[in-house]
C-alpha positions in Angstrom: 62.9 -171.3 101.2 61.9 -169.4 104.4 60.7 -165.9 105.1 61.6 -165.0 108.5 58.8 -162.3 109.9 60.1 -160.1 113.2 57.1 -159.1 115.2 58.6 -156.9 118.3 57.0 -157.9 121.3 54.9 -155.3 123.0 56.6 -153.3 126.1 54.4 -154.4 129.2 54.9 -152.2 132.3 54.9 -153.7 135.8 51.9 -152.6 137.5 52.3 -150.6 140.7 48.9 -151.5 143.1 50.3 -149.1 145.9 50.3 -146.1 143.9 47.8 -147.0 140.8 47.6 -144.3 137.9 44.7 -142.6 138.0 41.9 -142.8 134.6 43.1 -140.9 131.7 39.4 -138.7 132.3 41.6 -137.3 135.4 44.3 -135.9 133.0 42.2 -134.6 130.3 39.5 -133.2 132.3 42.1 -130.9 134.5 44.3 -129.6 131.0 41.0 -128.9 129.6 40.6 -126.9 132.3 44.2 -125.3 132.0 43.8 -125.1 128.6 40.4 -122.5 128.8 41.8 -120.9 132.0 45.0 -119.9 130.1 43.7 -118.4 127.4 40.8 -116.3 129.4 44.0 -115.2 131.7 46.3 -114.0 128.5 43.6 -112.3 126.7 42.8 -110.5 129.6 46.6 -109.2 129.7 47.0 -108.9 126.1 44.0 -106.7 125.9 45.4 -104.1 128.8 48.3 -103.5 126.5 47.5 -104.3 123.0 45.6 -101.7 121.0 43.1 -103.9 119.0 40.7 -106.9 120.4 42.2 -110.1 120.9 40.9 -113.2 122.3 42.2 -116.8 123.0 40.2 -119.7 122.9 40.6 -123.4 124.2 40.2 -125.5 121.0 41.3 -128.9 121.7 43.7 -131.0 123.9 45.0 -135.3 122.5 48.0 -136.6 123.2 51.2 -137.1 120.3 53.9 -139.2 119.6 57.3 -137.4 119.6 57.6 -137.8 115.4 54.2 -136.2 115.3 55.3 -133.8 117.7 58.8 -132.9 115.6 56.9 -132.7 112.7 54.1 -130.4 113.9 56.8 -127.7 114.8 56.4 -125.4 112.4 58.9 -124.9 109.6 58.4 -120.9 109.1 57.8 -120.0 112.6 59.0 -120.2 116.4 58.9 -122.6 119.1 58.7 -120.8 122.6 60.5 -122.8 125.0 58.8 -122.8 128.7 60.4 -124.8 132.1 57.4 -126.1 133.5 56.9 -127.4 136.8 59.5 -128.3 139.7 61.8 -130.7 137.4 62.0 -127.6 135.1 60.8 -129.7 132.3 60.9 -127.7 128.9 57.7 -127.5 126.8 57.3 -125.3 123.6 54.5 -122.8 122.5 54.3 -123.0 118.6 53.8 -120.3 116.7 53.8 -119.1 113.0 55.8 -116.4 112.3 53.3 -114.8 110.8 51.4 -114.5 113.8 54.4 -113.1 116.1 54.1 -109.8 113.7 50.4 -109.7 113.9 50.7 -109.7 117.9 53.3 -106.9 117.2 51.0 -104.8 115.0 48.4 -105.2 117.2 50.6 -104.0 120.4 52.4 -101.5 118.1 48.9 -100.3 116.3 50.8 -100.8 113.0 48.5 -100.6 109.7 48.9 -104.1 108.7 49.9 -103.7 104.9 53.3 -102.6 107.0 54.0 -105.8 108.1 57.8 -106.9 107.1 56.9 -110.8 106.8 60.0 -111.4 105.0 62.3 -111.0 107.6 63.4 -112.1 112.0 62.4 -109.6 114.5 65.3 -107.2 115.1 66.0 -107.2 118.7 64.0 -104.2 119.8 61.1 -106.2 118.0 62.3 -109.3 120.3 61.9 -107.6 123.5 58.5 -105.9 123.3 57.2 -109.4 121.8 58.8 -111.5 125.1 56.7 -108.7 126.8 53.8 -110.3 125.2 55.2 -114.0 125.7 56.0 -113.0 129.5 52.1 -112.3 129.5 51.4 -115.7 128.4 53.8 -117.7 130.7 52.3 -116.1 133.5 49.2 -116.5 132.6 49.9 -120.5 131.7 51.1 -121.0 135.3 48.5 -119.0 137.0 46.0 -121.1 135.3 47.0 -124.1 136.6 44.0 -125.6 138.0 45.8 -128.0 140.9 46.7 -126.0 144.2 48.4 -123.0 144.0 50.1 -122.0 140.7 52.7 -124.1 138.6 56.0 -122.9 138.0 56.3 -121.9 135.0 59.6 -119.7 132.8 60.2 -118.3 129.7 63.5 -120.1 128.2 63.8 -118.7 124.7 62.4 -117.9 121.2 63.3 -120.2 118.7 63.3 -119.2 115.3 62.5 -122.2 112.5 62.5 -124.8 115.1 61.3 -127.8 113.0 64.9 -127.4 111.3 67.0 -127.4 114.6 67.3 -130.5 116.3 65.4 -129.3 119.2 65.7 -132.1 121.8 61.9 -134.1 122.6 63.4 -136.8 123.9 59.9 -137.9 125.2 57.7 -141.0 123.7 54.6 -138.6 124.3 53.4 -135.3 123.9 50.4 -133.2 124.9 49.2 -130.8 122.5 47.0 -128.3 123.7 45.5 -126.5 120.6 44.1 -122.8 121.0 42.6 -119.9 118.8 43.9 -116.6 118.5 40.7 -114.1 117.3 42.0 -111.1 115.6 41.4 -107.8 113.4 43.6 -110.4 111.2 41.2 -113.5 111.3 41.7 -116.6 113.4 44.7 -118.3 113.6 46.2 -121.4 115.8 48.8 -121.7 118.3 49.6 -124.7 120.4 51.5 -126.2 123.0 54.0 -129.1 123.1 54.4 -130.1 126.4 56.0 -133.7 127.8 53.2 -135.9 128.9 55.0 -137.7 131.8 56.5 -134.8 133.6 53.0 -133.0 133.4 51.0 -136.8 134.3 53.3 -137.2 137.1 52.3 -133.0 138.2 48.5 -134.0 137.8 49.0 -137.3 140.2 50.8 -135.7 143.1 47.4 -132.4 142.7 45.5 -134.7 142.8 46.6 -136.9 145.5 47.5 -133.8 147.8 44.0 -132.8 147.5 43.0 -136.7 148.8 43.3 -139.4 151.5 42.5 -142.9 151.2 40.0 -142.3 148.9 38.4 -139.2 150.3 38.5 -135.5 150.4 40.5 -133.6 152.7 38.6 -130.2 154.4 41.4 -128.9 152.6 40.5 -130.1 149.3 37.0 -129.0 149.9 37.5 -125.8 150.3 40.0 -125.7 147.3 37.1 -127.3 145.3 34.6 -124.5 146.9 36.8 -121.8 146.1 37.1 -123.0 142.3 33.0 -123.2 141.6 32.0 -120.3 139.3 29.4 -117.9 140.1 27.2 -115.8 137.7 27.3 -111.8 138.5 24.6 -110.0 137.2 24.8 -106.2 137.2 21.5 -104.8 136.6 21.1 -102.0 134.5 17.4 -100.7 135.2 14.0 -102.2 135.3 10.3 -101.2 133.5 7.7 -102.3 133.0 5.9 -102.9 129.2 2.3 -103.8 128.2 2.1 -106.6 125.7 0.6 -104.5 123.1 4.2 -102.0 123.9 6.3 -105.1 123.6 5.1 -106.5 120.2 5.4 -103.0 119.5 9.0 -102.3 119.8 11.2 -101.8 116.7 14.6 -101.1 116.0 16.0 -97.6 117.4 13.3 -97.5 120.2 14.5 -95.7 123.8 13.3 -98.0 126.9 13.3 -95.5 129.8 14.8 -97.3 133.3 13.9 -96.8 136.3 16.9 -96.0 137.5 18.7 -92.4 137.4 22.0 -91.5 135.6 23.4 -90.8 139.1 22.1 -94.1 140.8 25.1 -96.8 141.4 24.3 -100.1 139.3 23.7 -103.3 142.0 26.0 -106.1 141.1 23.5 -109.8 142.4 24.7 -113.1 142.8 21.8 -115.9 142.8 19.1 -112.8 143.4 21.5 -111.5 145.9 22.4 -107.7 146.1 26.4 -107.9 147.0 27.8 -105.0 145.5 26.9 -101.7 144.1 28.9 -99.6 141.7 29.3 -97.8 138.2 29.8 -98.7 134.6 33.0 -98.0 133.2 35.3 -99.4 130.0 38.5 -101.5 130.1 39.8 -101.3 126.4 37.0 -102.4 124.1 34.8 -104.1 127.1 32.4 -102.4 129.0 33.0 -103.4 133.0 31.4 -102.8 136.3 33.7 -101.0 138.9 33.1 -102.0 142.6 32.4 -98.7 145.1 30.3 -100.6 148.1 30.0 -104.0 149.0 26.4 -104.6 150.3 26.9 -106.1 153.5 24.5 -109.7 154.7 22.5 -109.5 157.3 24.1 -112.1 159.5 21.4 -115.2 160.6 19.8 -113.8 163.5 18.6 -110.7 161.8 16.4 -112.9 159.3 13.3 -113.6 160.0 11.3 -116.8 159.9 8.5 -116.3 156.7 5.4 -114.5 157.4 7.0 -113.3 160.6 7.7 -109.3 161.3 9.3 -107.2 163.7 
């Protein structure tokens, strides 16, 4: 007696030396990227209309087989279907259902005891969430971190998803994992989006921004343009003895140097660039621009030691 044992072979793909695929560090380092820049874009717009603090955070981006992708939709809650890119491939943003009516208590400034878990959205409810998920799309393709932005459209809002045969008719998946940091707690929502579609958008940024190898001065100044700066807006100066700095304690008033009708100076690197006045956006205090400090162009600086 015999036991026959099947082993399936394993699916070798030609290689292609005239257009190689670029290291997988390529991929995950620029929807890291897109992963953070989306959620600092969306909280900003959720915060100009929502009534309590929000913030998104990038958690945590890996790559998933379609079952673990059909089985992560969530059973209770909604799959957001987004076109992405030029072949208008559709993604999903996952979310519990749960969360949907936390996003509407916070836009609504509902007490959240109020909160009717047990039941859909009616369609009024519908509309002024898509105004939320509107926020998000746009922020998602904004964000995209090759040149210009990505194309990016709000489908539909599906309701119990991992019991409709939504189609994922794609071997792999990338699931981009963020927080959601509410007066509710911290929550998840993540993205299902096909890996090829968005591997093939990566290859064709990144080899726009290149030629034989090297950068373009177009790419440069795209990679210039994208390098983050600190601004520091200075508040005041003084100056302490030691003996009035070990001294200090809880409620004590530092007096500044600068008056109440002074503009603050925005710096950059040391750098005086603009000057201007506190004010608040929502629940975060922000610097409002009202003169940019103009520099003195090269010939007007002089050597060291050297004087008019």
């Amino acid at each position: 007696m015999s036991n026959n044992i099947s082993i399936d072979q394993p699916v070798i793909e030609p290689a292609d030396f005239d257009k190689p695929r670029r290291p997988k560090q390529v991929l995950f380092k620029m929807l890291n990227q897109w992963l953070a820049e989306t959620a600092a874009r969306v909280t900003e717009s959720w915060m100009s209309v929502c009534t309590h603090r929000i913030q998104l955070g990038a958690q945590s981006i890996e790559i998933v087989g379609d079952e673990s992708a059909r089985k992560s939709l969530p059973e209770e809650g909604y799959a957001i279907a987004i076109s992405i890119g030029p072949e208008e491939s559709t993604g999903f943003l996952c979310v519990e259902k749960t969360q949907l009516w936390m996003l509407l208590a916070d836009l609504l400034d509902l007490n959240p005891d109020a909160l009717p878990h047990d039941r859909s959205p009616t369609q009024t409810e519908r509309s002024m969430l898509e105004i939320l998920i509107e926020m998000y799309v746009s922020g998602l393709a904004a964000a995209w971190p090759g040149r210009g932005d990505l194309t990016c459209r709000f489908e539909e809002l599906i309701e119990r998803p991992h019991r409709k045969r939504i189609s994922t008719a794609h071997s792999t998946w990338i699931k981009g994992t963020q927080t959601v940091t509410s007066r509710f707690g911290i929550s998840e929502i993540f993205w299902l989006f096909p890996n090829s579609p968005i591997e093939e958008i990566v290859e064709d940024s990144v080899d726009s921004g290149t030629s034989s190898g090297s950068f373009t001065a177009g790419s440069l100044v795209h990679i210039t343009e994208q390098i983050p700066f600190v601004v520091t807006v200075e508040l005041g100066e003084l100056s302490l003895s030691m003996t009035e700095i070990t001294d200090l304690n809880i409620g004590d008033i530092l007096l500044l140097d600068q008056s109440v009708h002074q503009p603050l100076s925005a710096r950059i690197q040391g750098q005086n660039k603009w000057k201007g006045r506190p004010v608040r956006r929502g629940h975060q205090l922000a610097f409002q621009v009202s003169e940019v400090v103009s520099t003195p162009a090269r010939s007007d600086i002089l050597p060291l030691g050297q004087t008019d």
